[in-house]
MIDOSE-1310 file (N, C-alpha, C; in nm, 2 decimals, decimal comma, always signed):
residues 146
xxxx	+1,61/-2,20/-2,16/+1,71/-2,09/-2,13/+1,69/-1,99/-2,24; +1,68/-1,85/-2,22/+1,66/-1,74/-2,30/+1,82/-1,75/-2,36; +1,81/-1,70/-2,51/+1,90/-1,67/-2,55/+1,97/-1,53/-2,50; +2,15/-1,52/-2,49/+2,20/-1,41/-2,51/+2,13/-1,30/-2,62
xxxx	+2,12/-1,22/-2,60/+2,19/-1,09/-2,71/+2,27/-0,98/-2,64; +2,33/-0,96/-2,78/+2,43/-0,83/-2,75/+2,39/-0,74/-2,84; +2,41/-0,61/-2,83/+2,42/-0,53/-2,94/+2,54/-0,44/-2,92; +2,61/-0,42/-3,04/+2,71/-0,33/-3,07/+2,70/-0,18/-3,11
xxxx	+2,73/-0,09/-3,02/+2,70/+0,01/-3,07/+2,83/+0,10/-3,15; +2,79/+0,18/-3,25/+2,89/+0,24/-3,37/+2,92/+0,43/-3,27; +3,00/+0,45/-3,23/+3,00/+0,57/-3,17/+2,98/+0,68/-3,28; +3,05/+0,63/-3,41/+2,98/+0,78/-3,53/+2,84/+0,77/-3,53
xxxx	+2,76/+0,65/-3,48/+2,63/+0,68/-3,56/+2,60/+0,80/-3,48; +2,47/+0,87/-3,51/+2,42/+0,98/-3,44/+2,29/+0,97/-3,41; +2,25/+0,82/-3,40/+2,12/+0,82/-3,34/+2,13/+0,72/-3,27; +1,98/+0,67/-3,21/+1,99/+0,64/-3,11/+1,98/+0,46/-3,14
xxxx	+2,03/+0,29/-3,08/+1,97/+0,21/-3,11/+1,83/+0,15/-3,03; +1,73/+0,10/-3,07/+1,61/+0,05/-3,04/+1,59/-0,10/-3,05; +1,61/-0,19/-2,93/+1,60/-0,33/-2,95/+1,47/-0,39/-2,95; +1,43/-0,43/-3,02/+1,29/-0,49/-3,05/+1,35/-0,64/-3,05
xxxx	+1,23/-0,72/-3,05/+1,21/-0,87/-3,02/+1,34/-0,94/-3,10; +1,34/-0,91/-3,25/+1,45/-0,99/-3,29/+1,52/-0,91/-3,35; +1,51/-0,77/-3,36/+1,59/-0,73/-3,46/+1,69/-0,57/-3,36; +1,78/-0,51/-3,42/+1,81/-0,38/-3,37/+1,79/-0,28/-3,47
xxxx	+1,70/-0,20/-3,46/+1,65/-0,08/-3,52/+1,73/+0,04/-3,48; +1,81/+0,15/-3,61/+1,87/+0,25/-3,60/+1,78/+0,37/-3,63; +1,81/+0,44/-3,50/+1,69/+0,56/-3,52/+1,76/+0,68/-3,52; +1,74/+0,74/-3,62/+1,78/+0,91/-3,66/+1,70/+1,01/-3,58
xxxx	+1,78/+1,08/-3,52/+1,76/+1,19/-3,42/+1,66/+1,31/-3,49; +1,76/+1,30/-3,62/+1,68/+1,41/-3,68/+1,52/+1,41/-3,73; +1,53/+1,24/-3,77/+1,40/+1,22/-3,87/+1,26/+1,23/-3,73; +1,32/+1,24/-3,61/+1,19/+1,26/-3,50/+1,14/+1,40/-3,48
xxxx	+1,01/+1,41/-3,54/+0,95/+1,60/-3,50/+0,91/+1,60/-3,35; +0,98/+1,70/-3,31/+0,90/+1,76/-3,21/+0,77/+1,77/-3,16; +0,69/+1,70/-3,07/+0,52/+1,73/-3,09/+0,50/+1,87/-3,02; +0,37/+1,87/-3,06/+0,35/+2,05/-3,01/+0,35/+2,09/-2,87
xxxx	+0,39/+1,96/-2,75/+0,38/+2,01/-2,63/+0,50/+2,08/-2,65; +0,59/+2,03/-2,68/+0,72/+2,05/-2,62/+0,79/+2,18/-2,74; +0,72/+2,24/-2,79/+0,75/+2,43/-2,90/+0,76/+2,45/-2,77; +0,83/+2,57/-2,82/+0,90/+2,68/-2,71/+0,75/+2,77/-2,69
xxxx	+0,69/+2,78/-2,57/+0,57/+2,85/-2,54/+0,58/+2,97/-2,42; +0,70/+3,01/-2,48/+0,76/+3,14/-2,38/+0,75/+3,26/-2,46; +0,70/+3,24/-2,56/+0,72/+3,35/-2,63/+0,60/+3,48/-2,59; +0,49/+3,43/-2,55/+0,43/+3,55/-2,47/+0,44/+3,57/-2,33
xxxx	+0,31/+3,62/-2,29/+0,34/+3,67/-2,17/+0,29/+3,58/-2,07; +0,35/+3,54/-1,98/+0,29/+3,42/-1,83/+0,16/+3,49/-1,75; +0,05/+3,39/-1,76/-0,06/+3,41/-1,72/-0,04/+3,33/-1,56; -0,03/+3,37/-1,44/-0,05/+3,29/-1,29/-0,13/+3,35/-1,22
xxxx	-0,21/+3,23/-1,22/-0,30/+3,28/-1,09/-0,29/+3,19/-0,95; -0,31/+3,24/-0,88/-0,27/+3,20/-0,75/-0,40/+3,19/-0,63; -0,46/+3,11/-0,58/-0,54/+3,09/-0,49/-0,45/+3,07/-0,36; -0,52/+3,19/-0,26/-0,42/+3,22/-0,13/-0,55/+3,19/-0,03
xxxx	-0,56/+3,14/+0,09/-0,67/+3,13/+0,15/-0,67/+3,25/+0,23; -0,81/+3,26/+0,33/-0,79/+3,40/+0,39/-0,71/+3,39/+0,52; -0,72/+3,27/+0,57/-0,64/+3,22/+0,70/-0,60/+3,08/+0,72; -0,50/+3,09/+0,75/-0,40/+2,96/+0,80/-0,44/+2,89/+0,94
xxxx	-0,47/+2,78/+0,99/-0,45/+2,74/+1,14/-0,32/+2,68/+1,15; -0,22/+2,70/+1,24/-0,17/+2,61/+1,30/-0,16/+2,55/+1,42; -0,18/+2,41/+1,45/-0,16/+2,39/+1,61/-0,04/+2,39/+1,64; -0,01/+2,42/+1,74/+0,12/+2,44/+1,80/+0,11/+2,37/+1,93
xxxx	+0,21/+2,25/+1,96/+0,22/+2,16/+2,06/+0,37/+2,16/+2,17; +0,32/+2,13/+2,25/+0,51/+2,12/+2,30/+0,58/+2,00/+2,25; +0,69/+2,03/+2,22/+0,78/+1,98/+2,13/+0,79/+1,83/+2,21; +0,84/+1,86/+2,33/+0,92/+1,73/+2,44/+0,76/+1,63/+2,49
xxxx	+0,63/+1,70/+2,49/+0,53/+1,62/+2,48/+0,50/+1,54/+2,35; +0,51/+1,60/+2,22/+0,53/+1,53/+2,12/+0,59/+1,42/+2,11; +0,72/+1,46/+2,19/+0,82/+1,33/+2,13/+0,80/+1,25/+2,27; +0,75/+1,26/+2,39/+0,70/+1,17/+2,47/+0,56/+1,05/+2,40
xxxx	+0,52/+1,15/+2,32/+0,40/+1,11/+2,23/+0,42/+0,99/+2,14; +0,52/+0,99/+2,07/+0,60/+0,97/+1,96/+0,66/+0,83/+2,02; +0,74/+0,83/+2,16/+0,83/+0,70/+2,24/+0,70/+0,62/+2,31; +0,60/+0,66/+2,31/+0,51/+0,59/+2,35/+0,46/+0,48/+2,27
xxxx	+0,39/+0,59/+2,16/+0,34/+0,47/+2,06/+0,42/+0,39/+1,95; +0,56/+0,44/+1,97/+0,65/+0,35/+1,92/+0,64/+0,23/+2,01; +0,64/+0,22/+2,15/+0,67/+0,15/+2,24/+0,54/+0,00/+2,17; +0,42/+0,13/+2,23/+0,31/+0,01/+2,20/+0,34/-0,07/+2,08
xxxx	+0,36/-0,03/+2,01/+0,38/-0,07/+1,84/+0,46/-0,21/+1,86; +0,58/-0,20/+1,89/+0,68/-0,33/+1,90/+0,60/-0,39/+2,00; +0,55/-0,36/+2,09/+0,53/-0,42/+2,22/+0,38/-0,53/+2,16; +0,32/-0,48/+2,06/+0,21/-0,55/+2,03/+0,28/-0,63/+1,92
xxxx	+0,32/-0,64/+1,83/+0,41/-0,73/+1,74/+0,50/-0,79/+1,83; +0,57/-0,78/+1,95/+0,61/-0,91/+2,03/+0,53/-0,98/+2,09; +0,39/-0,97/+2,13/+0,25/-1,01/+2,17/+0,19/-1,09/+2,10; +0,19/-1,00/+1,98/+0,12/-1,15/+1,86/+0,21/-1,30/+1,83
xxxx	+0,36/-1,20/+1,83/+0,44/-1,33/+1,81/+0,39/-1,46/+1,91; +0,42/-1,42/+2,02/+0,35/-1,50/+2,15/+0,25/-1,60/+2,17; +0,19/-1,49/+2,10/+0,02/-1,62/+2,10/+0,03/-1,66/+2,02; +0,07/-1,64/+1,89/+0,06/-1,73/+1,76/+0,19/-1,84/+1,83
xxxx	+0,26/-1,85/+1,88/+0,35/-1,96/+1,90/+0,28/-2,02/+1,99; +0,22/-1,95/+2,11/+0,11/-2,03/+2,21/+0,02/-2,13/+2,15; -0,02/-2,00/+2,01/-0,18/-2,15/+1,98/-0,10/-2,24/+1,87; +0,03/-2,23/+1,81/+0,07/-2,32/+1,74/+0,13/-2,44/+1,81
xxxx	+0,18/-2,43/+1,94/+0,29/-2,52/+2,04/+0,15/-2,65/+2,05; +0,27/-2,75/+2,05/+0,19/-2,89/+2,08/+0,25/-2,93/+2,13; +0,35/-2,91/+2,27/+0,40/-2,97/+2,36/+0,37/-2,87/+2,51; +0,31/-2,97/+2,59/+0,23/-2,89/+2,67/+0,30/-2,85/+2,80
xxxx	+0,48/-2,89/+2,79/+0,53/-2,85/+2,90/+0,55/-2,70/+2,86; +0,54/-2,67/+2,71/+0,59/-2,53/+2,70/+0,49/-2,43/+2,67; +0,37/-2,48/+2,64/+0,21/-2,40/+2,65/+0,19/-2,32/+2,70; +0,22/-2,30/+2,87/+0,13/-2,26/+3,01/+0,28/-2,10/+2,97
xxxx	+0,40/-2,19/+2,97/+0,54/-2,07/+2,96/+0,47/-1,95/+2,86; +0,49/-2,02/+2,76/+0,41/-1,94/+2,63/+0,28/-1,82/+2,64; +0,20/-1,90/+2,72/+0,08/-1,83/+2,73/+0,08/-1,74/+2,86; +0,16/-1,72/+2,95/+0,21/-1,66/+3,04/+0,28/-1,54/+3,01
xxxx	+0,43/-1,56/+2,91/+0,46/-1,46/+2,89/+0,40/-1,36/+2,76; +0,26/-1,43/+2,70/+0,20/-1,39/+2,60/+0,09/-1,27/+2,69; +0,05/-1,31/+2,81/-0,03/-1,24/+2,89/+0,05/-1,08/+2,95; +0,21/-1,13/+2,96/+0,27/-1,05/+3,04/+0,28/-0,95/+2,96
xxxx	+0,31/-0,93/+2,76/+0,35/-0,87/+2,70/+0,22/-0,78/+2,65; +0,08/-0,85/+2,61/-0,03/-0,80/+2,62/-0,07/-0,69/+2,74; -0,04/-0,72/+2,84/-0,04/-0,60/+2,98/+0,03/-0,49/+2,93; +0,16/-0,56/+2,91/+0,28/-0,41/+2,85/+0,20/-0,32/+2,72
xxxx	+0,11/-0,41/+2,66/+0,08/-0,31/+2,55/-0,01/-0,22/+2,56; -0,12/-0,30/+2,65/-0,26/-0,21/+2,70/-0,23/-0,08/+2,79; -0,09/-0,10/+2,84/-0,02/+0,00/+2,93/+0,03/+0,12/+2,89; +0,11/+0,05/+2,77/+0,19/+0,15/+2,65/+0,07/+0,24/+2,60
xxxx	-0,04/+0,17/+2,57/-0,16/+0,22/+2,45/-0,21/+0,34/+2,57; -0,26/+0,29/+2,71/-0,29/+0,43/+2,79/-0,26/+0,55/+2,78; -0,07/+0,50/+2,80/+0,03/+0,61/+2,85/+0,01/+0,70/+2,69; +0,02/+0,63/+2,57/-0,05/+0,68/+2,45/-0,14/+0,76/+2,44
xxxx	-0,25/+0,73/+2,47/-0,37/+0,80/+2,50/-0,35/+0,94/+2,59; -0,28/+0,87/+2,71/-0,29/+1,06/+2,81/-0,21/+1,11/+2,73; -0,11/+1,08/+2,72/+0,00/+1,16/+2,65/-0,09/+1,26/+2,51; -0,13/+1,18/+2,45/-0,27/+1,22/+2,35/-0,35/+1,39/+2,38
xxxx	-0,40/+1,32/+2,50/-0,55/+1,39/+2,53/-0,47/+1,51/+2,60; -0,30/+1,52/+2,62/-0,25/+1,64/+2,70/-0,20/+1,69/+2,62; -0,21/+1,64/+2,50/-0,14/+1,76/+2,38/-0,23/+1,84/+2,32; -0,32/+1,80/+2,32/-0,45/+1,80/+2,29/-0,51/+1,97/+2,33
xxxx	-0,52/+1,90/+2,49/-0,53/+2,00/+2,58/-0,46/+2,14/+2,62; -0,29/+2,11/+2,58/-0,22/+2,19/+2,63/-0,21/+2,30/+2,50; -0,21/+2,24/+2,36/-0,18/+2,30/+2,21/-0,25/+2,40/+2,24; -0,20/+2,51/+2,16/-0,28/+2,61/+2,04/-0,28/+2,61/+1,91
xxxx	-0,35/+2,68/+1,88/-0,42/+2,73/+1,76/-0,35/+2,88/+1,75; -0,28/+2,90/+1,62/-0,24/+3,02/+1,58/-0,32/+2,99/+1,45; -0,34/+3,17/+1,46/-0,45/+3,20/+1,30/-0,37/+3,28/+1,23; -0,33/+3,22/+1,11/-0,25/+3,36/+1,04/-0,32/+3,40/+0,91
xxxx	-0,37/+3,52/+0,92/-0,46/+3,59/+0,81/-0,33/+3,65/+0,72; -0,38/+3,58/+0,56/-0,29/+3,67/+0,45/-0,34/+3,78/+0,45; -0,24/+3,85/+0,37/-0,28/+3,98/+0,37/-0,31/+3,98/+0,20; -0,43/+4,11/+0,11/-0,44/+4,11/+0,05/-0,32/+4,12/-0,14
xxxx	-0,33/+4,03/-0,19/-0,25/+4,01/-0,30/-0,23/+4,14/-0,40; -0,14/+4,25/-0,38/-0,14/+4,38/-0,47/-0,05/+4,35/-0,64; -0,15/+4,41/-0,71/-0,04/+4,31/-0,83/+0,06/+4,51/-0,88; +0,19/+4,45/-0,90/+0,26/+4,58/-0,89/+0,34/+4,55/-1,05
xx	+0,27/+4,70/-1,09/+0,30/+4,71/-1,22/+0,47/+4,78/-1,25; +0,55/+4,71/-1,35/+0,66/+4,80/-1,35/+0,73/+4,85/-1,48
């Protein structure tokens, strides 16, 4: 069984405590220097440079095919994780009145997925088909002096 510890903290102290293996170490706020990332480096002037491409694609799909898209292959998804469950209880079962049940309704749920995975697929190849392509060209970066 690990031992308890507690430590007690002093609300005047002004630093921070540090628990190490066996002891509690008081650490002064002040006696810590600042390393050089963290100086104030505002004091000149901000250099940014900015990489803009020359053109953007976006495809643009119908929304309600999307989400036809979306209830599909969610479908398949469950539909194949109740599938596996199936056969793995099929090939684990050692009583053979419940086997033939098992491997029946393991076939039935397999169909549902190969079916789901189709309706997947068209639903797929018609978004595909129906989408555009928008091009949006930036325009050149003017640096404006003031």
């Amino acid at each position: 069984m690990a031992p308890k510890i507690s430590v007690a903290r002093d609300p005047q102290a002004r630093g921070r405590s540090r628990l190490t293996k066996n002891r509690v170490e008081q650490i002064d706020v002040d006696e810590i220097s600042p390393s050089e990332d963290s100086q104030d480096n505002t004091s000149g002037d901000f250099n940014i440079s900015l990489l803009v491409p020359e053109n953007i694609e976006i495809r643009m799909v119908d929304a309600t095919q999307l989400g036809q898209y979306e209830i599909w292959f969610f479908s398949a998804a469950v539909i194949l994780s109740v599938a596996m469950s199936f056969i793995t209880a099929w090939i684990l079962d050692t009583n053979l009145d419940t086997k033939p049940i098992l491997g029946g309704v393991s076939l039935i749920f397999l169909a549902l997925f190969v079916f789901f995975l189709v309706m997947t697929l068209v639903t797929r190849h018609a978004l595909r088909k129906k989408g555009k392509v928008v091009k949006l060209y930036t325009s050149r970066v003017v640096e404006s002096k003031k």
